[in-house]
Structures are given as C-alpha cells and as structure tokens.
MARTI-891038 format. One record per residue: x, y, z of N, C-alpha, C, O in turn. Coordinates in steps of 0.1 Angstrom, whole numbers, plus 5000, padded with zeros to 4 digits. Last residue first. Layout:
<rs>
XYZXYZXYZXYZ;...
</rs>
This chain:
<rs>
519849004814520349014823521548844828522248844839;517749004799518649064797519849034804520849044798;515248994816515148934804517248924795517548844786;515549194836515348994835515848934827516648844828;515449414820516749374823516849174827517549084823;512549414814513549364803515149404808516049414799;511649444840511949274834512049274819511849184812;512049684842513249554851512649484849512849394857;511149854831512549834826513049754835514249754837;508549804833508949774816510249674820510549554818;508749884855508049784858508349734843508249614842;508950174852509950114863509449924860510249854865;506950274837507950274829508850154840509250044835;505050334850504850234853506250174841506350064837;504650574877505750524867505850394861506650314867;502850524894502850624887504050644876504150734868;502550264898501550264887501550454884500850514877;504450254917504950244901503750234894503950204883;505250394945504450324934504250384926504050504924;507450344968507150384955505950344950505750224953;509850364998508350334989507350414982506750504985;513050425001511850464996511050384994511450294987;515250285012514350275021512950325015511850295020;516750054989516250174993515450135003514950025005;518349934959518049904976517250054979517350154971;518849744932518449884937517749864950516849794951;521449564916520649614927520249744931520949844934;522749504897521349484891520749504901519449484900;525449674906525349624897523849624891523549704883;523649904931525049814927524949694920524449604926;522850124950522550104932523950044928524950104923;521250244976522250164971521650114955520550094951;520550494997520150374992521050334984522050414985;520550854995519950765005519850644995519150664985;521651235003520951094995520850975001520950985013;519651515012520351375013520151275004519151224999;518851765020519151755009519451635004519751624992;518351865038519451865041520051785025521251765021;515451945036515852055039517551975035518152055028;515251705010514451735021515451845021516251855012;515251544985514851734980514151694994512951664994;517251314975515751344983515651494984516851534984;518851104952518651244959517351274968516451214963;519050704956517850874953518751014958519251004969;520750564953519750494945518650634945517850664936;524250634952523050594962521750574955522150614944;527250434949526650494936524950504948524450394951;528050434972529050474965528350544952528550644945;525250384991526650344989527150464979526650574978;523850505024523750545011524950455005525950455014;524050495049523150535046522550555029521550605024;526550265063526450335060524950435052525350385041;523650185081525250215080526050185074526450065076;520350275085521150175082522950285079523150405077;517750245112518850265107519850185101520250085106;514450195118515450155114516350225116515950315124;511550225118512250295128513650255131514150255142;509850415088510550315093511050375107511150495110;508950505062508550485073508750345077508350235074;508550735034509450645043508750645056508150745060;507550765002507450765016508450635024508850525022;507750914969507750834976507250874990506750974991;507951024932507351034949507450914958507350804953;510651074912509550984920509351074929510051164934;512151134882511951164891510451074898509651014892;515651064867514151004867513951044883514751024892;517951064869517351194867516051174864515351254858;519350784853519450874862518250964856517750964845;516550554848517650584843517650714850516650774853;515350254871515150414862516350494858517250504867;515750014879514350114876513950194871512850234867;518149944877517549874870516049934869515349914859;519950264870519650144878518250014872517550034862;522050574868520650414862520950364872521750384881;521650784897522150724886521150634880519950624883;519750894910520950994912521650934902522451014897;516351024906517250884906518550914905518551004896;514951204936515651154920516451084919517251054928;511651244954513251184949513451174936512651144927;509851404979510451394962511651354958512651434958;508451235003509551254998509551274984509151174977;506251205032506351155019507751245010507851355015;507251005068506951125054506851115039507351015033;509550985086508250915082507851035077508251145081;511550775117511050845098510650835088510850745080;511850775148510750695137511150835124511050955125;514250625169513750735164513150645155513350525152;515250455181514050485189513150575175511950585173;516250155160516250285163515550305170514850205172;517349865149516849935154516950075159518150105162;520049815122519549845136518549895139518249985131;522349695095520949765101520749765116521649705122;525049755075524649695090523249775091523049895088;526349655046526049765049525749665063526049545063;527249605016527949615028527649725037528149835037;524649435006525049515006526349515018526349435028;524149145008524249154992524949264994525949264987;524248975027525549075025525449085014526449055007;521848895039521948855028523248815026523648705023;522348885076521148855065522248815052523148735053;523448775110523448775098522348775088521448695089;522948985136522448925129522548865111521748905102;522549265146523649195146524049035143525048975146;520449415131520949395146521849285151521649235162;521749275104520549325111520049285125519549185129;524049255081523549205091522349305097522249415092;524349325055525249245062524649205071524649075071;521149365033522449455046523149315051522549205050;518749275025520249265018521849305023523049285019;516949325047517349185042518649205034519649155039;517249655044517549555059517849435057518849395062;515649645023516749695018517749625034518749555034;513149525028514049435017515349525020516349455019;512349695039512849585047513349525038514149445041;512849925018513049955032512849835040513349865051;512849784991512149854995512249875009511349805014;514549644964514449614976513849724983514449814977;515349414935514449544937514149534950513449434953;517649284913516749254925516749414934517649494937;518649144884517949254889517249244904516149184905;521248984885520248984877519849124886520549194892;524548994887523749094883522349074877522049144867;525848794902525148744887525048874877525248884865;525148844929526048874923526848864906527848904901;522148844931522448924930524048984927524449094923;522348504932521848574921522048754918522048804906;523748484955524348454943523648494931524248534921;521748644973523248664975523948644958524548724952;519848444975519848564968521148634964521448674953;521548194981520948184968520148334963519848344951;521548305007523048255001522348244984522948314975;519548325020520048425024521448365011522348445010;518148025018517948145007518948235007519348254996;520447895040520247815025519447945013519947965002;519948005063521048045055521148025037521648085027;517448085079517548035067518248065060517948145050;518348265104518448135105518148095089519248035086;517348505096518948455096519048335096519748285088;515148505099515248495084517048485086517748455076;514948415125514348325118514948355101515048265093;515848655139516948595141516148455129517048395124;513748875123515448865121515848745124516248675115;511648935126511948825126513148805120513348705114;510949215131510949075143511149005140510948915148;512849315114513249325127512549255137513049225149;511149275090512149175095512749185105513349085109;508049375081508849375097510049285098510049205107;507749575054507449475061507849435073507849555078;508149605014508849625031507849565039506949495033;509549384992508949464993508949515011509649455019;511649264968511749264985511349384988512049484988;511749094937511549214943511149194960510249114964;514248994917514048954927513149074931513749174930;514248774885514648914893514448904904514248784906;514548494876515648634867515848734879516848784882;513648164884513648304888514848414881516148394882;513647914880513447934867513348114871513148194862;511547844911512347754896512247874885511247924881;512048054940511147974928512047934916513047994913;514848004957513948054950512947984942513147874937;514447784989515147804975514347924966513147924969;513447775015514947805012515547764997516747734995;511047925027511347845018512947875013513447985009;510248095050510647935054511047835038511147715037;510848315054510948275068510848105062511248015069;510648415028512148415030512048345045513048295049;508648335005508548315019509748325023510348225020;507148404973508048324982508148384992507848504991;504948404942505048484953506548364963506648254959;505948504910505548384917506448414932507548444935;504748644878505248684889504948534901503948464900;506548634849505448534855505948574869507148544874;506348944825507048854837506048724842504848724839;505349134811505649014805506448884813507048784808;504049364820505549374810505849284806506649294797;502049234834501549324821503049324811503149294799;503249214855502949034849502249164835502249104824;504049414864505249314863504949214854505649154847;501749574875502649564861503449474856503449454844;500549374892499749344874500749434866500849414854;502849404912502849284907502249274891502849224881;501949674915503249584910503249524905503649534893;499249694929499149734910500949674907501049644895;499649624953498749494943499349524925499549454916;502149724973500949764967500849674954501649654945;503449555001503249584988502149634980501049564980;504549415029504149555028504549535008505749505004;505049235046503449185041503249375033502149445032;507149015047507349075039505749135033505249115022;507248795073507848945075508049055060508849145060;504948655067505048705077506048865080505848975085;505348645028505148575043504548715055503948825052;507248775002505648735012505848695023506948735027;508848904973508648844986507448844996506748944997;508248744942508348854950508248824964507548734968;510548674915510248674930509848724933510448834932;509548684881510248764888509648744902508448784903;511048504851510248484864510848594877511948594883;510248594821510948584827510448574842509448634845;508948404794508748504799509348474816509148374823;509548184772510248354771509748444784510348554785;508647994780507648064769508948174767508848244757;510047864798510347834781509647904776509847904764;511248134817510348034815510647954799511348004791;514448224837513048194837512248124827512648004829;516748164851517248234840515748234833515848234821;518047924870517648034866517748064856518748024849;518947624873517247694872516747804874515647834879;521647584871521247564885519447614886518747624896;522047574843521747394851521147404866520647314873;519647804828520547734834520747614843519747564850;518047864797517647834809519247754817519847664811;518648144781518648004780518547984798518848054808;517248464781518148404781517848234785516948204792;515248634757515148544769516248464772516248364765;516948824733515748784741515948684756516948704763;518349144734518849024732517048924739516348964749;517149444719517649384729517549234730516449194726;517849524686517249514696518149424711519249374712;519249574665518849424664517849444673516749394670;520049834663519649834652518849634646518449584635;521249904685520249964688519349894673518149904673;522649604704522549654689521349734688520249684691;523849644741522549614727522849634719523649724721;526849624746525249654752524749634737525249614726;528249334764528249424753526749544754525849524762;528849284799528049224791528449314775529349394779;530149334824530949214818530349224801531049194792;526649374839528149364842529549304836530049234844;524549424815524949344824526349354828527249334820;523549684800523949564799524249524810524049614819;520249884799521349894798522549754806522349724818;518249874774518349834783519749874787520549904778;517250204762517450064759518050054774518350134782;514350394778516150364766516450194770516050114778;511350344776512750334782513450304774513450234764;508450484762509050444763510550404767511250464759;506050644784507250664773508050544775508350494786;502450484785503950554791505150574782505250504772;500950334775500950474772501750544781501450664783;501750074781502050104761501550264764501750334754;501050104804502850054803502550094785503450154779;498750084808499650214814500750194810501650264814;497649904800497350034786498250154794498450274790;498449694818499049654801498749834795499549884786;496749794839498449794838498449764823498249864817;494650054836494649864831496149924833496550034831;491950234855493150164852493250084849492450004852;488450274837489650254847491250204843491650154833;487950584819488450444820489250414837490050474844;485550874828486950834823486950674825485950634832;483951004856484151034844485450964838486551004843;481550854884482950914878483350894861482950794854;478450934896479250854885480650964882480751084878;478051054929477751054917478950914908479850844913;476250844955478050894949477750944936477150854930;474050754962474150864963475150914954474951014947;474750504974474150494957474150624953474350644941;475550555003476750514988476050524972476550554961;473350585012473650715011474950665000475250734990;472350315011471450455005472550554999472650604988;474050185030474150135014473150295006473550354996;473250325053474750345047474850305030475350375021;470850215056471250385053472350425047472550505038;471549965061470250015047470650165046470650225036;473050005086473249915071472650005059473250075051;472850155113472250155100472550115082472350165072;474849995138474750105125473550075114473549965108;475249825152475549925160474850075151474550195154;475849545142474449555157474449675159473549695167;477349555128476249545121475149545134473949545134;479549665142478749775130477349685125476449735118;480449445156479849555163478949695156478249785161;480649235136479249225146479049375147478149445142;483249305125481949335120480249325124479149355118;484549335144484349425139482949445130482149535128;484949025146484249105162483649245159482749295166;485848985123484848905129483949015142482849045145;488449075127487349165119486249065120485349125114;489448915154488849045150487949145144487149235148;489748665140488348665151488448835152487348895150;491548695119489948645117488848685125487748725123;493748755141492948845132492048775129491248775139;493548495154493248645160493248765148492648865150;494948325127493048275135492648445142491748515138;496848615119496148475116494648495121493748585121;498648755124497848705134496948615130496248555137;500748845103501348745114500048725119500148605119;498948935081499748755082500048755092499848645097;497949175093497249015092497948915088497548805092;500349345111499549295097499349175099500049085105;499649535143500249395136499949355124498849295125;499349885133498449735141499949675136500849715128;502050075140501350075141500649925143500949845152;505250015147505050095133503250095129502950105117;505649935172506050005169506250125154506850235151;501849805173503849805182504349925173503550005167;498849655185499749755179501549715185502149655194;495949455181497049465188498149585180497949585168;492849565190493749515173495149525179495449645182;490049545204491149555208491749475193491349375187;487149675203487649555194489049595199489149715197;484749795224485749825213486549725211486749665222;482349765238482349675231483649735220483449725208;482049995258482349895264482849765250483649675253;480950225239482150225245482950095250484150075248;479350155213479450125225481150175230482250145224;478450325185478950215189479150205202479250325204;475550395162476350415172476850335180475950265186;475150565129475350445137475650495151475850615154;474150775118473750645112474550495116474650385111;472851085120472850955128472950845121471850795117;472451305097472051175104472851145108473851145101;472951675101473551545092472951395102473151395114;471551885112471051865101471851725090471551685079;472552005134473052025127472951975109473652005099;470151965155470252095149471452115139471652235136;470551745163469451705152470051855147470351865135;473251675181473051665164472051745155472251795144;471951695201472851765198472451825181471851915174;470251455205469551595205470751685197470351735187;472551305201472051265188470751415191470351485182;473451335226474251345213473751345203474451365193;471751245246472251365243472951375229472651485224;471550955238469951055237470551215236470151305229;473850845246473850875231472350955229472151015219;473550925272475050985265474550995248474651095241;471550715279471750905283472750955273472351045266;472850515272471650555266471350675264471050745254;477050515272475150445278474050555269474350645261;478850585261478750525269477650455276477550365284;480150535226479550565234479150515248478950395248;482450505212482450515222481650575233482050645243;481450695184481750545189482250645202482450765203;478650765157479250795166480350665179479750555183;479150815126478750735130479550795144480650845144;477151055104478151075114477550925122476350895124;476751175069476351085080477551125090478551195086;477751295051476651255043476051215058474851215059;479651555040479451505050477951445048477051525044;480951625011479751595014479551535024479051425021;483251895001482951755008481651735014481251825021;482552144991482552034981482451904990481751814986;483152325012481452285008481652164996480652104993;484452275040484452285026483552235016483352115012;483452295065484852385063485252415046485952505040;480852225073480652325067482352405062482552515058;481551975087480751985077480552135068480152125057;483452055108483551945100482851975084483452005074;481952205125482752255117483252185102483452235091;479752005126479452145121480252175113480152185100;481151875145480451805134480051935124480251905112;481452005168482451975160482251925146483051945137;479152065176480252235168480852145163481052165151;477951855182477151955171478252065167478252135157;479551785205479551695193479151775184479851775174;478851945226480051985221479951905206480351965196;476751795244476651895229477751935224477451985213;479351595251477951555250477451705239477851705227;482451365252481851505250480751515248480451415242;483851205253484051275262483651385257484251495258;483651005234483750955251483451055257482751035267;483251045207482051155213482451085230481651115238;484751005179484650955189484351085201485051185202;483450955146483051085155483450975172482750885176;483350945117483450885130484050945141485250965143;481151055091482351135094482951045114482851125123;481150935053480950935069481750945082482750885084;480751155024481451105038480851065049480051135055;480351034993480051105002480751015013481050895014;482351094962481951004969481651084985482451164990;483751164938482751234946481751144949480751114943;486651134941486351014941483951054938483150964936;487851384946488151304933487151214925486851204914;486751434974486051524959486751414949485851344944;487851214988486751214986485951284971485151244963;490651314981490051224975488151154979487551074972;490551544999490651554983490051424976489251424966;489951435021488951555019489051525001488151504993;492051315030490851195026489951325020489051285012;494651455014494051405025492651305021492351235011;496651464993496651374999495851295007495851175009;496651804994497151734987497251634997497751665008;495552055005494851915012495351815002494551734999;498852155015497252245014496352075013496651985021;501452145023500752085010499252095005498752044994;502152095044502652185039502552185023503252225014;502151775043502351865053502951975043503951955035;499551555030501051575032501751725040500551785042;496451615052497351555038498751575041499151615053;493551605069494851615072495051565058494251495052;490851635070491251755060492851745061493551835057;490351435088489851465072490051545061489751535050;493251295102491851345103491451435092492351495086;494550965091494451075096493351135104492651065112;492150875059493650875065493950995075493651105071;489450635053490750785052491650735060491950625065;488550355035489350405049489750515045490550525036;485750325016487450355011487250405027486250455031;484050084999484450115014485750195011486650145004;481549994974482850004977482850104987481950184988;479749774960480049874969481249904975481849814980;479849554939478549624943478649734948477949824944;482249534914481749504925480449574929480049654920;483349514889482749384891482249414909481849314915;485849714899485149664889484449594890485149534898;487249854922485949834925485749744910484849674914;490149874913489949814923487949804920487649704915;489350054890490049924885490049844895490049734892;488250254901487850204892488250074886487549994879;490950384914489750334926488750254911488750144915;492350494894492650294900491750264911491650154916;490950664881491250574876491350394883490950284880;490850854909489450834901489850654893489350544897;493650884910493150864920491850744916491650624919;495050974889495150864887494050794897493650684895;495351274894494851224882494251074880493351044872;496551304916495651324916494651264906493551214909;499951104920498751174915497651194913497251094908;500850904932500550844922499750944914499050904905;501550984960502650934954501550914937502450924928;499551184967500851234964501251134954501251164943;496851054962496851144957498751234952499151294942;496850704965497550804973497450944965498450944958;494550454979494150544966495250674974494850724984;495250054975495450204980495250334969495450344957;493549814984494249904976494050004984493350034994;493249444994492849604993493749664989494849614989;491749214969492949264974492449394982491449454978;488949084989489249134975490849154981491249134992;487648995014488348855002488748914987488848844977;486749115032486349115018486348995010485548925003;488249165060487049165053486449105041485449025042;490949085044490348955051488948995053488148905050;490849335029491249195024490349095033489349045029;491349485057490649495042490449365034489349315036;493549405066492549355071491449365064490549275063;495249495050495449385050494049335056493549225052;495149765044494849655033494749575039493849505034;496849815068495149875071494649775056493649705058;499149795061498849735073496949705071496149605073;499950015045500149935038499049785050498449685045;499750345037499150295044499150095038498450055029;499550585022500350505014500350375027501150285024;496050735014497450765015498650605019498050505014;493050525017493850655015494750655023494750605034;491950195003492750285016493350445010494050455000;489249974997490050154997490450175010489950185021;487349714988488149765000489149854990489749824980;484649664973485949684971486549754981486249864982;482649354982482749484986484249524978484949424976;479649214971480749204962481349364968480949464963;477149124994477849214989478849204985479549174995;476548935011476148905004476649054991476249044980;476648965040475149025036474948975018473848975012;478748995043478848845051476948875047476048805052;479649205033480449065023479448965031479248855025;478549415053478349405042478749285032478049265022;480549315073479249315074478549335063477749245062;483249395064482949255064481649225069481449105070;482449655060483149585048482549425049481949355042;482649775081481349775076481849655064481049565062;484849685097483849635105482649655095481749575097;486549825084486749735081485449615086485149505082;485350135090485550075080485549935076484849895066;485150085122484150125113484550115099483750035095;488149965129487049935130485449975122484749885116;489350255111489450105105488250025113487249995106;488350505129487750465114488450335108487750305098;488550545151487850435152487550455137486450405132;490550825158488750765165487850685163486750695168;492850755156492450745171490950725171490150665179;493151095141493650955137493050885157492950965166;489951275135491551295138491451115140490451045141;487551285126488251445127489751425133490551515136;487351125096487651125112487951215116489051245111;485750865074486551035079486450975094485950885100;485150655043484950655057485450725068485650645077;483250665017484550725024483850715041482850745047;481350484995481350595009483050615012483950535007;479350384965480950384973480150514985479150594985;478250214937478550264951479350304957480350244956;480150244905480150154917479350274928479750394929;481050324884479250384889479450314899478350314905;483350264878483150394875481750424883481450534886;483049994881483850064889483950214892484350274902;480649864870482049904862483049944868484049944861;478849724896479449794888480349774879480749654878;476549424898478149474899478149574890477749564879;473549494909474249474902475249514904475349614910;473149544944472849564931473449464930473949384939;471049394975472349394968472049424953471049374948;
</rs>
C-alpha cells in the first residue's frame, strides 16, 4: 500500500468490456473490495450516468461512488471530479460502461469508457467473457487493442471460464497478442446480483444480501486475479494535469444568477438592497436554521437511492444545511426544512408503502403549496403525481403515473422552456432518461424542458417553486442550479 494521493497522481485502472454482460461490475466491484479488505484507501468510478453500480461501489469501499459522465458534465470536467473523488486515496477502480468504445449514440466515442480512459490516461483492463470461445479470444483482444492506439489495453481478465483445458487454451491464444493475463474467473463460481426491470437491485433494498455479494465478489477476484499486477499496472497511469474539483470554487467561478425571482404573492427584490435574507423561523418549523442557513431535504431510503454525491457538496457549498429523509418511513420533514430535493429511484415498488405514509405525502404537499422550492427528478417527479398506479402520492402535480412495458432511455439536450427555481428560461442542460414509467399528462402548462429529440417535445412541470421532471441532471455542470435554489430557500 502507497501513500494517499492528491487525486491527480492517484493510481488508477479502468475496468472495459467488449460489450455490456461480460462481468465488469463483478470484476470491478469484486477488485475494490479486495483491495479495501488488503488495507487500501480505494476511490470507486463509474462511467456514464449509471446510478445502481455506485452503490455497490460504496459498499466495496466505504467511499461514496461517483460518476465520471463525459456527456452530461463535459469532457473537461471528467479529469477534475475523478480528482476530487480519489483525493486522499491509494487507488482508484473506475467501472466502464457498456462495451469500450460504446458512448452516446451517434456521437463518435463521446461518453464511452475509451474517452474517458484517454481523459483520465489511465490504463485498461479489458473482461473478456471467453464461455464460448477458445483462440478466437486473440482476434478479439487484438481488435480491442489495436482499434485506438491512445487506449492502453494494459491486461485482460478472463471470466467464465470453464476448466484448466479451456484456460491453458486461452492464455496459448493470448501469448501471441502480447497483453497479460491477469486474472481468471471460473465459470461455475459467478456471483448471482439479482436484476428487474431497470437493471441490479440498488444496495439499500438488499441489505445483509448485498453485503454477502460483494463479499462473494470479492473472494472470487482475490482467488482468481493477480492483485500485485493489477496494483503495478495502476502505478503505471500517468499524472493528470490541473486542480481537482471543489463545489465552493465551482459556484464563485460560475456566472453569476439574476436575481432571485419572488415568491408567489411576493414583491421582487430591491436590485439596489439585495435579496431579502433568511426568512424567520415558523410555528409549524419551517423556514430553516438560526445561523441563516437554509435546510434543504433530500430524499433517501429504499425507494430514493438514485443521486449523484457532487448535489448535495453544491447545495451545502451555496450555503444550505443538507439533511437526508426517508419518505418509506419518516412522516415529518426534517426541522426547520425551506426546499425539497426528490432524486430518482424505484417508487413503483414501493408505491403502495409511500402511499401508505399519508402524514409526509400531506406535509410535502403543504410546503410545495407555500411555494418553497422542491426539485423532483423522474421518481420524485411519480412522488409528486396524483397518484401512481393508482395509488395515492403527493398531488403536488395533477398529474397520474403508471407502469409501462416500454423503457426510455438516453441522453438528451434540454432547455429550460421557462424560470424555475433552477434555471432561468433558455438555460441549456444535458441530461438522461431512464425510466419504464409514464406520466399523464407529460408536461404541464408551464413544462420544465424543450428536448431537441426528433419530435422535439416538451416534458415536466414548472409550478410555482416546483420543478418536476423526468430529466437527470448534473449540476456540477451547472453548478449555477445549486446557487439558485437555495437562494430561492432562502427567499422563498
């Protein structure tokens, strides 16, 4: 074990796949927690917008996992927040996405694990599921390796293999391709991770069975793979150029937001006093902290496990006291709450339970008719709907959710079609949708994005201090979004 990096010189590997299916979260998550349980300070990385695959990350590690999205947050940024995720650590594990050269579609390798490997110039290991193939493994590996000479195929771990014969063939294969051998996993010993309809189960619902998973994952890499080689070939990574991310130096070097815009009922600002400060605390305990700094909800549990980490450090950089809550079982907001954010997640299984806690479903409700600010993200945006599958939720919106067969899923250029508490019209984003929802109506009166797809649609709701949507955003590429809703908190 080194010393802890800066983030910038950290160790690091990327973990590839010539296609989605061949065992890179096991091999990823399985090296992570073999490496932590060795006494390694590991930074868990996920490529592209991937919210499920952190999770187990995390429970490897015990760090948050992140995500490094070249679409939603730019190219530029990639190097930076992989730097601010690794700081203080020994080695760092980034999961691709896909298969290696796959990215946004129609977008040349914007996104893929290929680009951010170059970003990151960090070497690849490429997991190779070989069940059903014996020299054939050497062309494919080949091709792999030679399609773009900047990516550094550094290793190939092989899985699913079936016996002694199978891997003596595969590794003769190899030798004439000139990349090591630096693991190989058993066919019979694959870690079963339960799946449904939007891929694994996220680690809060499985609990003790997750534990025993990446538990199981990480025996099978540490009995299966060359540790000492792996940690070698990470020291390899060259050093990246530049600061890591800090939310506090991304919000003072972002433009600054037009003034706030008022409250329902409210006067608007004196451009020449400023915006009004912290509002007095009320008898029912909102309206947030005696320091002045405003308290913004964010949602958790079981059915709210989809959020990226850098939110929250803007939220608490703009000057919020962020304080996490449970819509499956606590039925009041935190004390002293201004905003609300409802990040996405599975409430379609747990609809009839978050219906069942009428007592929150009524105290968001009243706060959202208040006009404070509350920020909803494709299962938050299902929580604020009338109902969901026929099931009462919030009725912040008048809207109905449902299951669908159909899945939509993609990354999206959106504009903000009006203000709202995130962005003043004509503010542009990246996002992604992925969902197997439907909601009805699909958009309200004022809708929260234009989407620049073929049909051109809009999509989501922007009513009073609510912004609903099925988009997922991150705001560490706008980190302006994270100013301007907790000085509406604040405001509000």
């Amino acid at each position: 074990m080194g010393s802890a990096g800066s983030g910038r010189s950290v160790p690091r590997l990327v973990i590839a796949a010539p296609s989605s299916g061949s065992g890179k979260t096991t091999v990823a998550t399985g090296l992570m927690a073999a490496l932590s349980a060795r006494g390694f300070a590991v930074s868990p990385h996920k490529v592209g917008p991937d919210y499920i695959d952190p999770g187990y990350h995390a429970l490897a590690t015990g760090r948050v996992g992140r995500n490094l999205d070249a679409y939603l947050c730019g190219a530029e940024l990639v190097a930076p927040l992989f730097a601010h995720g690794a700081r203080g650590c020994d080695i760092a594990v980034v999961e691709g996405v896909m298969g290696l050269f796959d990215g946004a579609a129609g977008e040349g390798e914007l996104a893929s694990t290929a680009q951010v490997a170059k970003l990151l110039r960090a070497p690849v290991v490429l997991v190779v599921d070989a069940s059903a193939q014996a020299r054939s493994v050497a062309a494919l590996v080949h091709g792999f390796v030679s399609w773009d000479p900047e990516v550094r195929v550094g290793g190939v771990i092989l899985n699913k293999v079936a016996s002694d014969r199978h891997e003596e063939l595969l590794r003769e294969a190899l030798d004439s391709v000139g990349v090591p051998v630096m693991g190989v996993l058993r066919r019979a010993a694959q870690v079963e991770t339960p799946s449904r309809h939007l891929g694994l189960v996220p680690v809060a619902e499985r609990s003790a069975v997750a534990v025993e998973a990446v538990s199981a994952m990480a025996a099978q890499v540490d009995g299966g793979c060359d540790l000492s080689a792996l940690v070698s070939l990470a020291r390899s990574a060259g050093a990246l150029h530049g600061a890591g991310w800090d939310a506090g130096e991304a919000l003072v070097s972002s433009p600054p937001p037009p003034l706030p815009f008022p409250a329902p009922g409210a006067s608007p600002p004196d451009p020449l006093v400023g915006p009004r400060g912290p509002r007095p605390r009320t008898p029912d305990g909102l309206g947030g902290t005696p320091d002045g700094h405003p308290v913004v909800a964010v949602a958790g549990g079981a059915a709210f496990t989809f959020s990226y980490a850098e939110h929250a450090e803007l939220l608490a950089a703009a000057g919020a006291r962020v304080v996490t809550f449970d819509p499956l079982r606590d039925e009041e907001l935190p004390e002293g709450t201004s905003g609300v954010v409802i990040g996405g997640g599975f409430p379609e299984v747990y609809a009839s339970e978050l219906s069942a806690n009428e007592a929150l479903r009524k105290r968001i409700a009243e706060l959202a008719a208040r006009g404070a600010p509350v920020a909803a993200e494709c299962a938050g945006l299902l929580y604020l709907c009338r109902e969901l599958d026929g099931m009462p939720m919030c009725g912040v919106l008048d809207a109905s959710a449902r299951m669908s067969e159909r899945l939509t899923l993609g990354y999206r250029d959106a504009v903000a079609v009006g203000d709202s508490v995130l962005a003043p019209a004509g503010t542009r984003m990246r996002g992604h949708e992925f969902h197997r929802t439907v909601v009805e109506p699909g958009a309200g009166s004022s809708p929260a994005w234009g989407l620049r797809t073929p049909e051109r649609r809009v999509e989501g709701f922007v009513e009073g201090g609510v912004h609903a949507s099925y988009l997922h955003t991150h705001w560490a590429s706008a980190p302006g979004v994270a100013r301007r809703f907790v000085e509406r908190c604040r405001t509000s």
